[in-house]
C-alpha positions in Angstrom: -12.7 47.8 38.7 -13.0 44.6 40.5 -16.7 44.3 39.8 -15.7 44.9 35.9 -13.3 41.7 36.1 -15.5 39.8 38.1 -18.6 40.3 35.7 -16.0 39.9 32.7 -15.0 36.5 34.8 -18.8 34.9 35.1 -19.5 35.8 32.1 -16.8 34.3 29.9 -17.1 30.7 32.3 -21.2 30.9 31.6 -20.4 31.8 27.9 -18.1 28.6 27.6 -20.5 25.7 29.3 -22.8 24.5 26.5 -25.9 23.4 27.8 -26.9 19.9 28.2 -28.7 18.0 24.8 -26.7 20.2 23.1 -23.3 18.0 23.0 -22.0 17.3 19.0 -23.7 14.4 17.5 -23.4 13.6 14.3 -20.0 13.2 12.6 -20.0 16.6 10.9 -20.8 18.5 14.2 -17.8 16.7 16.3 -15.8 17.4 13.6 -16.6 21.3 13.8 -16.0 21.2 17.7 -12.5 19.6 17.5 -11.8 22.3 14.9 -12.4 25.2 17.6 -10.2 23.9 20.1 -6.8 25.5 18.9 -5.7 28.1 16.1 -6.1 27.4 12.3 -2.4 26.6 11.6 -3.0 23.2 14.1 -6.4 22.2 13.1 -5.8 22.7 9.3 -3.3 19.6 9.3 -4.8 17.6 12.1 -6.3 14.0 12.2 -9.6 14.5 14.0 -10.9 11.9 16.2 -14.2 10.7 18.0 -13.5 9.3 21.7 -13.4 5.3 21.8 -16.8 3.8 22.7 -15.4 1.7 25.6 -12.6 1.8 27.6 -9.3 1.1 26.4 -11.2 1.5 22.6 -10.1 2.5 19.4 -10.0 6.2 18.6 -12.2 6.5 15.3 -10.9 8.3 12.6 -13.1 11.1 11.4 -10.7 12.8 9.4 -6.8 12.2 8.5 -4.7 14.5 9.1 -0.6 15.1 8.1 0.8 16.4 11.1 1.5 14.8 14.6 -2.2 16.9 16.2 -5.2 15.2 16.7 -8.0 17.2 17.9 -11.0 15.5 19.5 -14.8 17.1 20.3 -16.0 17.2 23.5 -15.4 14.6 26.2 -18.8 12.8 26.4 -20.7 13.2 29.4 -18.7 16.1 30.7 -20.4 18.7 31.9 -18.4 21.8 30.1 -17.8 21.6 26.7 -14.1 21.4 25.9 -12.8 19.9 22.8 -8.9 19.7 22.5 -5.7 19.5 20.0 -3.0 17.9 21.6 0.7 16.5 20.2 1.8 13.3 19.6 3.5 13.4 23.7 -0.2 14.4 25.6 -2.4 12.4 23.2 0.1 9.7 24.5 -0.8 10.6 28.0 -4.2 10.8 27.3 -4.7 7.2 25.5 -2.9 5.6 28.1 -4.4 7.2 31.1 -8.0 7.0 29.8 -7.3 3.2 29.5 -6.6 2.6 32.6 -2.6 2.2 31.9 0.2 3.9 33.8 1.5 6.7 31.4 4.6 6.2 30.0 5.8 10.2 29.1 9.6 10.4 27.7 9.0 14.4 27.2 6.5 17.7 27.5 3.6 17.5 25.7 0.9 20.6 24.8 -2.3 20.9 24.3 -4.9 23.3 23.1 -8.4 23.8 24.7 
C-alpha cells in the first residue's frame, strides 16, 4: 500500500512541473494558464493578469474581470508551473511583497493554485 501512494505521489509532482521552453507566451496562452488555477465559478468573473515586467511594475490587464479574483499564469522563471486565483486580501500581499514593500494585511486572504 505504501508503494501505491508513493508511486501515486511521484507521479502527480512529475505530472504538474511543465518542462522548461514550454512556459505561456503569448497573451492567449497566459490567459488559458491563469484560467486552470481555481474552479470555474472564480475564473469565470475574474480579471486576469500578466506579472509586471520590473519590480514594483504594473500588473497588465489581460482580461477584466467583475469580481474581487484576479488569476495570474505562471510566475516567470519558476521552475514549476503554478498559476494562481487569489482575493482582493492575498493579491494585496502579493503586490506588496513582490515590490519589495512590507505587507500591510488587515484580514485572511485565499488563494487557489
Amino acid at each position: 500500500m505504501k508503494l501505491a501512494v508513493l508511486f501515486l505521489l511521484v507521479t502527480v509532482t512529475a505530472a504538474a512541473q511543465t518542462p522548461e521552453g514550454s512556459r505561456p507566451v503569448t497573451d492567449s496562452e497566459k490567459m488559458a494558464d491563469a484560467l486552470r488555477a481555481a474552479p470555474t465559478f472564480i475564473t469565470k468573473n475574474a480579471t486576469i493578469l500578466d506579472w509586471p515586467a520590473t519590480k514594483g511594475g504594473e500588473y497588465r490587464v489581460l482580461r477584466k474581470g467583475t469580481s474581487e479574483w484576479n488569476c495570474l499564469p505562471a510566475f516567470p522563471g519558476y521552475s514549476h508551473d503554478e498559476p494562481g486565483c487569489f482575493d482582493a486580501a492575498f493579491m494585496l500581499w502579493i503586490k506588496e511583497s513582490l515590490a519589495g514593500l512590507e505587507p500591510h494585511i488587515d484580514r485572511v486572504g485565499i488563494a487557489y493554485m
